[in-house]
ZADO-1210 file (C-alpha; in nm, 4 decimals, padded with zeros to 6 digits):
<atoms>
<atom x="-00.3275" y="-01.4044" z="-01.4938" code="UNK" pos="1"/>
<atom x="-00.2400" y="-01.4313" z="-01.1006" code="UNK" pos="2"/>
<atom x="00.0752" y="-01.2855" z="-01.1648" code="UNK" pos="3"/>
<atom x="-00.0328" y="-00.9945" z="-01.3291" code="UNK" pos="4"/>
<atom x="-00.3134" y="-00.9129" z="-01.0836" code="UNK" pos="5"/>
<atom x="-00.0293" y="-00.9689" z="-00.8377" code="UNK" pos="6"/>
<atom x="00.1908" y="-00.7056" z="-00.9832" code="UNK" pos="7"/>
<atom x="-00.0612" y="-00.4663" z="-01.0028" code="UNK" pos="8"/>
<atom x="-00.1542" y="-00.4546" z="-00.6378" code="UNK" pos="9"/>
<atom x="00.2441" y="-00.4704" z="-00.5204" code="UNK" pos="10"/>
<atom x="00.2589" y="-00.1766" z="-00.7809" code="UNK" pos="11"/>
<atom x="-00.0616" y="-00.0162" z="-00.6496" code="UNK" pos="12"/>
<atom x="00.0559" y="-00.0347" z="-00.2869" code="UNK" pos="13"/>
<atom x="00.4451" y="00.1202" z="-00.3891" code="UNK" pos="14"/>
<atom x="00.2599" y="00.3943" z="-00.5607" code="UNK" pos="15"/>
<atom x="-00.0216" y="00.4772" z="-00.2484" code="UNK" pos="16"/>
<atom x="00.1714" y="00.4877" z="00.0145" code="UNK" pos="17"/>
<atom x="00.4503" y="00.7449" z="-00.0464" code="UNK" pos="18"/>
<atom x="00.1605" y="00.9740" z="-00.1929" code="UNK" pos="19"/>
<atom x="-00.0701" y="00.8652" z="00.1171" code="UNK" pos="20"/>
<atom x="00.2291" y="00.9484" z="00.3818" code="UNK" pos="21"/>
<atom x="00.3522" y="01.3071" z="00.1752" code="UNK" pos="22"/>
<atom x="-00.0718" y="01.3971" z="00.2063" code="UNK" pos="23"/>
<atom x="-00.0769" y="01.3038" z="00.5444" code="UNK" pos="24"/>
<atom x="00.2234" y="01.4968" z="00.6319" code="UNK" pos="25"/>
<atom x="00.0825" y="01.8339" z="00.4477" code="UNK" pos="26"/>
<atom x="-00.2599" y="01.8577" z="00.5114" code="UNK" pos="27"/>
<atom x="-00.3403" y="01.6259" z="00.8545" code="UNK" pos="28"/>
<atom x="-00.1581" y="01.4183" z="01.0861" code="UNK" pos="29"/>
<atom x="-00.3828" y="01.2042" z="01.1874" code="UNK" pos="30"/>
<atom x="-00.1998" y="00.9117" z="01.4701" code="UNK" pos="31"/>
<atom x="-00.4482" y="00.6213" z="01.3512" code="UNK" pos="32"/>
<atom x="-00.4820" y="00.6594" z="01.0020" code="UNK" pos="33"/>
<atom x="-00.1131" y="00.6500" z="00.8779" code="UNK" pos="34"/>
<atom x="-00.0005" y="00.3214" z="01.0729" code="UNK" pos="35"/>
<atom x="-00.3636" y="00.2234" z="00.9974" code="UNK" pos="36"/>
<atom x="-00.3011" y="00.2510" z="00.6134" code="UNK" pos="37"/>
<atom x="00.0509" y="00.1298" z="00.6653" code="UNK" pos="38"/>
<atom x="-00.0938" y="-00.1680" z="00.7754" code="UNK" pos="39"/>
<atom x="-00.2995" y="-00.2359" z="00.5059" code="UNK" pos="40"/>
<atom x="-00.0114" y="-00.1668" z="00.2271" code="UNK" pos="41"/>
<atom x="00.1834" y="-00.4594" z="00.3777" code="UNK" pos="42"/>
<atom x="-00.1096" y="-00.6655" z="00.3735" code="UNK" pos="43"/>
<atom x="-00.1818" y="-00.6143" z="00.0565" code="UNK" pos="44"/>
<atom x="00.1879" y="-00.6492" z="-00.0472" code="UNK" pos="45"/>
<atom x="00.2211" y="-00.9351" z="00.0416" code="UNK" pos="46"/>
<atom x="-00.0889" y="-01.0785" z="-00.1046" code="UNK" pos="47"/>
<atom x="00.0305" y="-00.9262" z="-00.4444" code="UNK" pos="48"/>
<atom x="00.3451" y="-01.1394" z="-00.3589" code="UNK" pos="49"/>
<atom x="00.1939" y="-01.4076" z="-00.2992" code="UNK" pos="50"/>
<atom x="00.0113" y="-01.4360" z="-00.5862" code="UNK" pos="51"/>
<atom x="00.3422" y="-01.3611" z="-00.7632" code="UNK" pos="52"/>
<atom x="00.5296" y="-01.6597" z="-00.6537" code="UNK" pos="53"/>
</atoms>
């Protein structure tokens, strides 16, 4: 069960963040928010990684 939960958030996080950076880029650059949510992709990477291995 860990491992699926932990696939779902690494595939979660691989799906958010290209859509995240493309809506960023068209609509509002904001200088916080991007490394901000950046940040928090990794973080929750890694804990889907973690709960992989």
């Amino acid at each position: 069960m860990k491992q699926q939960i932990g696939f779902l958030l690494q595939l979660f996080v691989l799906s958010a963040l290209p859509v995240l950076v493309v809506f960023q880029l068209i609509y509002s650059f904001r200088l916080i928010l991007m490394p901000a949510c950046l940040l928090a992709g990794i973080v929750v990477f890694a804990v889907g990684a973690k709960l992989r291995g």
